[in-house]
ZABA-856210 format. One line per 10 residues: their letters; for each residue x, y, z of N, C-alpha, C. Coordinates in Angstrom, 2 decimals. Atoms other than C-alpha are relative to their C-alpha. Last residue first. Layout:
<pts>
A) X,Y,Z,X,Y,Z,X,Y,Z ~ ...
</pts>
This chain:
<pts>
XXXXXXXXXX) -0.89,1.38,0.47,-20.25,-41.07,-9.08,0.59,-1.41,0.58 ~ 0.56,0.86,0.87,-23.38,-39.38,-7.63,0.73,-0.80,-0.98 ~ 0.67,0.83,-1.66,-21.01,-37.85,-4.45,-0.57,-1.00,-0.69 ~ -0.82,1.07,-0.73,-18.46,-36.49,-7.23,-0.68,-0.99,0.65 ~ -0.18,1.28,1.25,-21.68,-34.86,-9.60,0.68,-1.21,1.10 ~ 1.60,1.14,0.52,-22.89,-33.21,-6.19,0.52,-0.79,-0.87 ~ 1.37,-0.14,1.05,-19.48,-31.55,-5.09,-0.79,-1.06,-0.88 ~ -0.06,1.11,1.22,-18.09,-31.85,-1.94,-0.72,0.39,-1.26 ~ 1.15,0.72,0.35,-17.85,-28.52,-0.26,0.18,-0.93,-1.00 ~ 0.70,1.00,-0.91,-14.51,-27.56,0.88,-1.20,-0.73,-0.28
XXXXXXXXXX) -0.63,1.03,0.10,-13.89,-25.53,-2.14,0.02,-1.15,1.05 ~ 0.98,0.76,1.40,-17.05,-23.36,-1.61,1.11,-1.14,-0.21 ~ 1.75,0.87,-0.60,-15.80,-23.22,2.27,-0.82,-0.52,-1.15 ~ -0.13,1.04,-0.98,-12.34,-21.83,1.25,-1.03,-1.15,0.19 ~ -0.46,1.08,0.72,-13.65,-19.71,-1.24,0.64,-1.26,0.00 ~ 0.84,0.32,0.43,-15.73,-18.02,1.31,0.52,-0.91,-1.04 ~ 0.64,0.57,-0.70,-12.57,-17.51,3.66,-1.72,-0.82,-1.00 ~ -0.83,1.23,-0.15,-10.93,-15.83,0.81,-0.27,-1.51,0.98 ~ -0.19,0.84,1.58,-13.43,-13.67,0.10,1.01,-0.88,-0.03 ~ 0.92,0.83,-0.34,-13.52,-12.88,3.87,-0.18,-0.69,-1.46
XXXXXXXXXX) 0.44,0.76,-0.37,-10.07,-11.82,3.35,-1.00,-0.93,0.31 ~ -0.85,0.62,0.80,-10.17,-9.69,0.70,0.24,-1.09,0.82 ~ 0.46,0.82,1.54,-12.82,-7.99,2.08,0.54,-0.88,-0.76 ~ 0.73,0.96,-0.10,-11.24,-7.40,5.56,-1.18,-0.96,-1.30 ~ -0.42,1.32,-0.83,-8.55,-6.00,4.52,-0.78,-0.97,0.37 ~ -0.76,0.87,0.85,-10.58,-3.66,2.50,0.59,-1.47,0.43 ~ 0.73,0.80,0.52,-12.52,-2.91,5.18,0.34,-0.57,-1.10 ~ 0.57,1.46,-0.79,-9.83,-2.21,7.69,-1.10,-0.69,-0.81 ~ -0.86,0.90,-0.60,-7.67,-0.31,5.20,-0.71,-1.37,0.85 ~ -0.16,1.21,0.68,-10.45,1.29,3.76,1.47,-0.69,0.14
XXXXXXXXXX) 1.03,1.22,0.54,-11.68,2.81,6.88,0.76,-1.14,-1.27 ~ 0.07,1.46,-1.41,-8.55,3.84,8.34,-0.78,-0.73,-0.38 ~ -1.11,1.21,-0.43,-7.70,5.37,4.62,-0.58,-1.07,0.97 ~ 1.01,1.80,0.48,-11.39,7.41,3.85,1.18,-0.94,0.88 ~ 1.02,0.02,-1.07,-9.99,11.03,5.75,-0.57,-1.99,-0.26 ~ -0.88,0.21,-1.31,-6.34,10.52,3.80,-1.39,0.06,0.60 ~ -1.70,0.91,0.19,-7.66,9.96,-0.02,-0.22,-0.48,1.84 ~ 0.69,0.99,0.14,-10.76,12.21,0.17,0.66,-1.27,0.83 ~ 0.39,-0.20,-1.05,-8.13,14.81,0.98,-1.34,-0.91,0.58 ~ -0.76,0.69,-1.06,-6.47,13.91,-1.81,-0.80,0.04,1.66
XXXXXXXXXX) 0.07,1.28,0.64,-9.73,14.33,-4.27,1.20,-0.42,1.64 ~ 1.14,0.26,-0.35,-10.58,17.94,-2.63,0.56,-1.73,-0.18 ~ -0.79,0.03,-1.60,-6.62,18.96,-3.10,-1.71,-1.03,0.67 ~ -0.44,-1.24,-1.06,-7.16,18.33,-6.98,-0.16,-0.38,1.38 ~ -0.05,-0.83,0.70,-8.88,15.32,-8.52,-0.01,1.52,0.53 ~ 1.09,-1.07,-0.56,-7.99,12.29,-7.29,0.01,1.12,-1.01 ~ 0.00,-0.85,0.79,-7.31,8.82,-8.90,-0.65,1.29,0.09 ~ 0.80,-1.10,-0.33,-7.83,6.42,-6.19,1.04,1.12,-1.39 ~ -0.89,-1.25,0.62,-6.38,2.84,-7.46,-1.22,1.50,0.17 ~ 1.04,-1.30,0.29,-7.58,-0.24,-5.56,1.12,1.11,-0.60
XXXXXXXXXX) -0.94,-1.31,0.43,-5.82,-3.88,-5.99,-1.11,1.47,0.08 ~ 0.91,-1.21,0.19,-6.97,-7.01,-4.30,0.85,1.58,-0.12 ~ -0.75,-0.98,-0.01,-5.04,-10.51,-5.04,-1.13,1.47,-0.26 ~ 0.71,-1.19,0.08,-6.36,-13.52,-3.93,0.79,1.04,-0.14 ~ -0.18,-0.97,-0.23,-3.68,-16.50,-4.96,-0.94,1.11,-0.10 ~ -0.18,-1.12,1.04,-4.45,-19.97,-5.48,0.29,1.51,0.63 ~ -0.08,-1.71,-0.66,-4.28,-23.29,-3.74,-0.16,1.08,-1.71 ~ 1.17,0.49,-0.54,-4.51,-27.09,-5.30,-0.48,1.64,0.62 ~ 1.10,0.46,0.69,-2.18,-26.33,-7.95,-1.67,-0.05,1.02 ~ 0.48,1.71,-0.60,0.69,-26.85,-5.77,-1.26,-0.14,-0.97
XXXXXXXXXX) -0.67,0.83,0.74,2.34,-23.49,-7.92,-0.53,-1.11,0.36 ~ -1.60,0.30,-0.97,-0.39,-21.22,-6.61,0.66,-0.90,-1.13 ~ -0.13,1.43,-0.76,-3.27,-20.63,-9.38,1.49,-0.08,1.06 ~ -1.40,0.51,0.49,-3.91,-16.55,-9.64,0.22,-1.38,0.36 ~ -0.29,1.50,-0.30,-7.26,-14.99,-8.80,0.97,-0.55,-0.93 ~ -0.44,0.93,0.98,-7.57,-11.20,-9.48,0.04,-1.02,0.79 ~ -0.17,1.39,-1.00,-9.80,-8.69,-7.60,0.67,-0.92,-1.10 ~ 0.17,1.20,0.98,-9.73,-5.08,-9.48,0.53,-1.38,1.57 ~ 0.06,1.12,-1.21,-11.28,-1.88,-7.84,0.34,-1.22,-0.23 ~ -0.10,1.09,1.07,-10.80,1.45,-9.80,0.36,-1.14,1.17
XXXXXXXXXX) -0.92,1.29,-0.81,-11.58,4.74,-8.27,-0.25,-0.85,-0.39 ~ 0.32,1.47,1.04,-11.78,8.14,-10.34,0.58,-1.36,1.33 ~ -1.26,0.67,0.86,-11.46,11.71,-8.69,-0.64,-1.21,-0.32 ~ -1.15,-0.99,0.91,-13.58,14.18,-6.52,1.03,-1.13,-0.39 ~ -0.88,0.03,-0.27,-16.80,11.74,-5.64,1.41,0.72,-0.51 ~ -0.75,-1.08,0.17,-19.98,10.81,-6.43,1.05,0.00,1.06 ~ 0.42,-0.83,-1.36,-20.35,7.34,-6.77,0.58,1.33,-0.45 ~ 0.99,-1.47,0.26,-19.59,5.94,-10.39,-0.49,0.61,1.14 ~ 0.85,-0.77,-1.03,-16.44,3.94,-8.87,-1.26,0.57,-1.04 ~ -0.18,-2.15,0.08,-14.60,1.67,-11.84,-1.67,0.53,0.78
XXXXXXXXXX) 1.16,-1.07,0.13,-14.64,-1.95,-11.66,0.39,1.35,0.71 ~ -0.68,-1.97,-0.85,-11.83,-4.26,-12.40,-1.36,0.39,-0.01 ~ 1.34,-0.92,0.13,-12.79,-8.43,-12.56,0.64,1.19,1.00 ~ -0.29,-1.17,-0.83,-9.42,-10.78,-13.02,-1.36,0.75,-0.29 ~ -1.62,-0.89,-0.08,-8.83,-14.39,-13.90,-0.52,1.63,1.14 ~ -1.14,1.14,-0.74,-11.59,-17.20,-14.62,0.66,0.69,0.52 ~ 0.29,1.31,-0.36,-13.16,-14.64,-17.29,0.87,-1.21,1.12 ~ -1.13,1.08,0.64,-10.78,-11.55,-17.96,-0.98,-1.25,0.92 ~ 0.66,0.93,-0.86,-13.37,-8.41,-16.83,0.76,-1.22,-0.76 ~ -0.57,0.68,0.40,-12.76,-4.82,-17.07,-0.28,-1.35,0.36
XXXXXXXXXX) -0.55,-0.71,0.76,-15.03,-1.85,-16.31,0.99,-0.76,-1.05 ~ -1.19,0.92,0.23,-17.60,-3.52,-14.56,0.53,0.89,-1.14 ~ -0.29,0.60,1.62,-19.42,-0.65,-13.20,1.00,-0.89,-0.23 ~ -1.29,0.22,1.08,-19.70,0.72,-9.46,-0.27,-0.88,-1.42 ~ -0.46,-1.25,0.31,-22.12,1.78,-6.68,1.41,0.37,-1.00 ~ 0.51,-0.51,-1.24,-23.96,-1.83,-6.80,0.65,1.92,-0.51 ~ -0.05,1.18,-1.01,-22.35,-3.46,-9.65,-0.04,0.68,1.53 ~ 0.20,-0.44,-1.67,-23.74,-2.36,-12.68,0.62,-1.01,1.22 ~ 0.94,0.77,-0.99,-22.73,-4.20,-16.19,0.25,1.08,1.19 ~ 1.52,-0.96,0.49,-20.44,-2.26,-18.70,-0.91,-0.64,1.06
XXXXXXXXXX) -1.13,-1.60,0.26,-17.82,-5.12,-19.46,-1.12,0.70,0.19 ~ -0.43,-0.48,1.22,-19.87,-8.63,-18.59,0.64,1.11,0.34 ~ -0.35,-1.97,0.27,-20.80,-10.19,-15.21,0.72,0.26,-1.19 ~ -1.10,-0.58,-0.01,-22.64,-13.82,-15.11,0.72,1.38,-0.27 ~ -0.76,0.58,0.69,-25.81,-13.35,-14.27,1.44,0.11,0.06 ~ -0.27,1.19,-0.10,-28.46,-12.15,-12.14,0.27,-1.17,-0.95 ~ 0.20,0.95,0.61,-26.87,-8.49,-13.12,-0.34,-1.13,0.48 ~ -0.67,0.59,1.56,-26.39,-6.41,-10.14,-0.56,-0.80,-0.92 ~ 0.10,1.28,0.26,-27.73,-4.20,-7.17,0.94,-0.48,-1.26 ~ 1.01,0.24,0.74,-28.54,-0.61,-7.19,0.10,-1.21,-0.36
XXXXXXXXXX) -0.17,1.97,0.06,-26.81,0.21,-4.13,-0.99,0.11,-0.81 ~ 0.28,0.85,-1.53,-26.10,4.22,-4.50,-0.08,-1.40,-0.58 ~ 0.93,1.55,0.10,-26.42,5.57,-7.87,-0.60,-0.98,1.28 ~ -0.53,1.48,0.62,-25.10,9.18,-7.36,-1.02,-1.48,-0.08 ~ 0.51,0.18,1.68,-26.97,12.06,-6.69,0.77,-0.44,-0.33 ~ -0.24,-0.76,1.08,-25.50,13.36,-3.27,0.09,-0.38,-1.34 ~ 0.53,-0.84,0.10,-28.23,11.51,-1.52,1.00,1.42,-0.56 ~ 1.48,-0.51,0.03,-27.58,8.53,-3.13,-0.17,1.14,0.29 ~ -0.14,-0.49,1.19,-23.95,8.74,-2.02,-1.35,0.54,-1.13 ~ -0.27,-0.89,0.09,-25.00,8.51,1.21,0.59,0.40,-1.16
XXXXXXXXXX) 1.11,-0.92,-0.68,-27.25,5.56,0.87,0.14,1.87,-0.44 ~ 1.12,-0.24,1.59,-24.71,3.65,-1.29,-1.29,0.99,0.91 ~ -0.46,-0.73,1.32,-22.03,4.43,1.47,-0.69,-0.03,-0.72 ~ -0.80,-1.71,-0.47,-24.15,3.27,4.24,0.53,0.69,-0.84 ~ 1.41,-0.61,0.30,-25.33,0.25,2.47,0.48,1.33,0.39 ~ 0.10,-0.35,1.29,-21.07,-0.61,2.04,-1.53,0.59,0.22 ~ -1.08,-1.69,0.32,-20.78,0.25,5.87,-0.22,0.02,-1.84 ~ 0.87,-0.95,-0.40,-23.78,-2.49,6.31,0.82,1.41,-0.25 ~ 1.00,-0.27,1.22,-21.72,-4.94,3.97,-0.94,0.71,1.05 ~ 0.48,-1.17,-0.47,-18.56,-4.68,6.37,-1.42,0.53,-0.69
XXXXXXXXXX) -0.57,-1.07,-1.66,-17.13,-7.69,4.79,-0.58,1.50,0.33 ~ -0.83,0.46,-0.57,-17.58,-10.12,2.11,0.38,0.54,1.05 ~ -1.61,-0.50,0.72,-18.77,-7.53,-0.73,0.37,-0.96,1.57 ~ -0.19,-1.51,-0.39,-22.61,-8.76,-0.82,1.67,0.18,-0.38 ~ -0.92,-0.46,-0.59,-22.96,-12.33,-0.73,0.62,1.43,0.47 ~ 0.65,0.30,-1.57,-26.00,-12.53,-2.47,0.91,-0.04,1.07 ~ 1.15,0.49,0.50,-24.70,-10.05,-5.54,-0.47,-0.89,1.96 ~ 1.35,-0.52,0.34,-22.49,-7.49,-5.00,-0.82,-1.02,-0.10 ~ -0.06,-1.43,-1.13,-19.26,-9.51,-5.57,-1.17,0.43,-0.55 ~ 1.29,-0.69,-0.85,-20.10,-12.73,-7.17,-0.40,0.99,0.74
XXXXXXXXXX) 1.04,-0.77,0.95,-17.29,-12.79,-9.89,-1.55,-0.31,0.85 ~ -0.44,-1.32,0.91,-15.06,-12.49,-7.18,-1.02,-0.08,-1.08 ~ 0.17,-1.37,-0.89,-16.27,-15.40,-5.56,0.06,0.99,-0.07 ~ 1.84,0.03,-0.44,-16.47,-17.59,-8.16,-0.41,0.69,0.78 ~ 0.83,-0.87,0.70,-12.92,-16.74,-9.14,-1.32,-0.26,0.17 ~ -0.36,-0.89,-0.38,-11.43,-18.80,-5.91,-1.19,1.20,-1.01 ~ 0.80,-0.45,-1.35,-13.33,-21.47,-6.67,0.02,1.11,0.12 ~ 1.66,0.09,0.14,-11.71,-21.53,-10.02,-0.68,-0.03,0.81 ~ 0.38,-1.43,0.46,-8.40,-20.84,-8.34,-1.26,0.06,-1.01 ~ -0.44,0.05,1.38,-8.38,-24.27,-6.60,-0.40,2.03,-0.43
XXXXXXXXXX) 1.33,0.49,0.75,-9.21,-23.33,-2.85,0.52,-0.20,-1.44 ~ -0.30,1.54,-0.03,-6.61,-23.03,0.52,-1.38,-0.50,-1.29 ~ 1.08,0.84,-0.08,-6.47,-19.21,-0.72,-0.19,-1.28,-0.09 ~ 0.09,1.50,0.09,-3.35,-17.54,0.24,-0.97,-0.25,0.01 ~ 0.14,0.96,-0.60,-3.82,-13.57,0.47,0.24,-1.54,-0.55 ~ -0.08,1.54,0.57,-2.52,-10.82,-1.86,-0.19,-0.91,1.41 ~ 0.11,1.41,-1.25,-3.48,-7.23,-0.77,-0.09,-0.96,-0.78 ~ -0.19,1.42,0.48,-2.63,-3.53,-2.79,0.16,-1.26,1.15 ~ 0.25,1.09,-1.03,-3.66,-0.34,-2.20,-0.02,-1.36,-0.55 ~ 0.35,1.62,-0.66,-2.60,2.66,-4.34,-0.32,-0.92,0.84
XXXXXXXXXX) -0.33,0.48,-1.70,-2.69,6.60,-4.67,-0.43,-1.67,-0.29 ~ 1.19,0.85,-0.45,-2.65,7.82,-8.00,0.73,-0.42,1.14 ~ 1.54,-1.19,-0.78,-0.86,11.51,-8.71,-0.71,-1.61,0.45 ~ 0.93,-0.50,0.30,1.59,10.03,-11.55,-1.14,0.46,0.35 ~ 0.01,-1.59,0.91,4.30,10.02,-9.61,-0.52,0.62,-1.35 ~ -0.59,0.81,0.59,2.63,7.18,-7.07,0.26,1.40,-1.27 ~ 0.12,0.52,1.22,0.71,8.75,-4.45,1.08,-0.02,-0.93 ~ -0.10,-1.37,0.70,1.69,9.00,-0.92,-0.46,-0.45,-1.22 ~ 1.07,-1.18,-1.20,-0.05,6.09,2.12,0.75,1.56,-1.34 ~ -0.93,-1.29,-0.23,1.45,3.35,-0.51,-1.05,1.09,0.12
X) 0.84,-1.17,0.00,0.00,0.00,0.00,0.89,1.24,0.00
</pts>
């Protein structure tokens, strides 16, 4: 994570966890963000933010696709912006807000094969002193909810890979 921005003005956050799950588990989770799961962690602080963004005329929680996620799709107070099947889903902020924020979750296979790698990246892109100042008041929060998103998504992919699955049991 770097607490200054990067010398093109963006401020970063970056988290890789161990996931005890094949990395197709792993991406099942990630491409369910927003949906019945919610975001994995602090999902009353995310209503909170779609509330209050709402009332400065943004989108707030408007839910998602019940489908798989495409380029362009809603995803609560954000857009799929990028989306590599199996691999990596970016989405870009539409909340209001002074600058641009970009949210990508990738899944990577470990070398054992049986594991994989969560990896959560944010990029704040401000816009003038209003945008940094965004920046440093948000941090404590998204430090602890980040952290904790990326973990509980890891914990959930845990538990979907734990589960036997139906075909195996009927063979």
């Amino acid at each position: 994570m770097t607490l200054l921005p990067d010398r093109d003005g963006v401020f970063r956050e970056r988290r890789t966890v161990r996931v005890a799950a094949p990395v197709d588990v792993t991406w099942s989770c990630i491409a369910d963000l927003g949906g019945a799961p919610g975001w994995y962690a602090a999902n009353h602080l995310w209503a909170v933010r779609g509330r209050v963004d709402r009332l400065l005329g943004g989108p707030g929680l408007r839910g998602r696709p019940d489908r798989a996620l495409r380029t362009g799709d809603p995803v609560d107070g954000w857009r799929v912006h990028d989306i590599h099947l199996g691999r990596s889903l970016t989405l870009r902020s539409e909340q209001r807000m002074p600058g641009r924020a970009f949210l990508t979750h990738e899944a990577v296979a470990a070398p054992d094969g049986a594991s994989s790698l969560l990896e959560q990246r944010l990029e704040w892109h401000p816009d003038g002193w209003r945008g940094r100042l965004l920046w440093w008041l948000e941090l404590p929060a998204h430090v602890l909810v980040m952290r904790a998103m990326v973990r509980g998504m890891g914990v959930a992919a845990e538990r979907r890979g734990a589960r036997p699955d139906l075909a195996s049991l009927l063979s």
